[in-house]
C-alpha angles and dihedrals in degrees: 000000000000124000126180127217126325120293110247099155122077092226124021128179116277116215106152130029135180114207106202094222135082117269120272129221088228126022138160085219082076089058088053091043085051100048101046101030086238117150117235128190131194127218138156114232092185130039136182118256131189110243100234111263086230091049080051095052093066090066080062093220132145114205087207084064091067107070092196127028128194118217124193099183147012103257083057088052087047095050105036084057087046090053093049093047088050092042099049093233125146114207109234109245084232099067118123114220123200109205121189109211123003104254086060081049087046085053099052093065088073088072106027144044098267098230117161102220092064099042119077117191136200135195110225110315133045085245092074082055094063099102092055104045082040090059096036106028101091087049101042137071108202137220119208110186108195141163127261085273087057119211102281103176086049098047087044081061097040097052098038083058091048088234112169110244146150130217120230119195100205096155153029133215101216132183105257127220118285101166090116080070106059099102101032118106121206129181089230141002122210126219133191102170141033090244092058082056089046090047084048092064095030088061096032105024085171098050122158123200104194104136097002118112125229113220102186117169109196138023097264094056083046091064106046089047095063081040085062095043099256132146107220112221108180123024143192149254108004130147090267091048124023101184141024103262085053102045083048095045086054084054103051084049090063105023096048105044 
């Protein structure tokens, strides 16, 4: 991916910007496009990925041998179910499922039965989820499928109530293919996560930052960003700007006068 010549100035004029995400229906970045003329693109730098059902074999586990599984997001719904397709395995009715927020709860409708009794919903964190464990924990051997980063809040719960639980890696966030990119040049890039920093070197391991502006929202990106080298230019969330579009929105003001 193309820079131009070092930044010297504080605030210099966007044009251009790549969000490193893929584009929403609805977005207030369309309202900022709008208002100052500036082109944005949209483009993932990290995709989800099944781990192969061969790959899967080699842990030697059976998901019919868990008789509850405890699922913190909708890819881990999707590829549980894929695994057990691939597999040819048929989920007991009796199976109890852990969901951690409703609308993972919602999305698992689309692969089982919806019963009450055997689906068990929270509203935002594992603790909502505590009656439940408390009444089933000492019947029940759980599955957690989860990606190559784990679930490390869930398994920080899991493992502080002594609940009896196996991970399940069933899939991987990977860095996706930006070659198209290489010689394309943009004002500034937007992250939102450390592995949209770490796409950004795997793709471009002699990446150069000079004009480019750096757009981070959180402290962990933050931080992989200056690992990387990066200034970051505009950041998110502060008390002035509490979220990206915002904090974005506050640069262009100065910056494109």
């Amino acid at each position: 991916m193309a820079s131009d010549s070092d930044n010297t100035e504080s605030y210099k004029k966007i044009n251009t910007i790549l969000v490193s995400q893929p584009e929403p229906e609805r977005s207030p970045y369309f309202d900022i496009s709008d208002k100052w003329g500036i082109n944005i693109d949209w483009r993932p730098f990290i995709h989800v990925e099944g781990v192969p059902e061969k790959e899967f074999r080699k842990n030697r586990l059976r998901l019919d041998d868990f008789s509850a599984v405890i699922f913190s997001s909708k890819n881990a719904i999707e590829h549980f179910f894929r695994m057990s397709e691939e597999m040819r395995i048929t989920m007991s009715q009796q199976t109890k499922y852990f969901c951690l927020t409703e609308s993972i709860a919602n999305y698992l409708q689309k692969f089982i039965v919806y019963r009450k009794r055997k689906v068990f919903v929270g509203k935002r964190l594992m603790d909502d989820l505590t009656p439940a464990f408390n009444k089933h924990k000492e019947n029940e051997n759980f599955l957690l499928p989860c990606s190559n980063l784990g679930a490390k809040s869930v398994v920080r719960y899991l493992d502080a109530n002594k609940i009896d639980y196996q991970e399940a890696m069933m899939y991987k966030t990977v860095s996706s293919d930006l070659s198209d990119l290489e010689n394309i040049t943009y004002d500034c890039l937007i992250f939102f996560s450390p592995l949209g920093i770490t796409s950004l070197f795997d793709n471009f391991p002699d990446f150069k930052q000079k004009e480019t502006r750096i757009a981070v929202y959180g402290k962990t990106t933050t931080a992989s960003a200056e690992k990387h080298g990066l200034k970051v230019n505009i950041l998110a969330p502060t008390p002035d700007s509490p979220s990206m579009s915002m904090a974005l929105s506050n640069y262009i003001t100065k910056a494109n006068k």
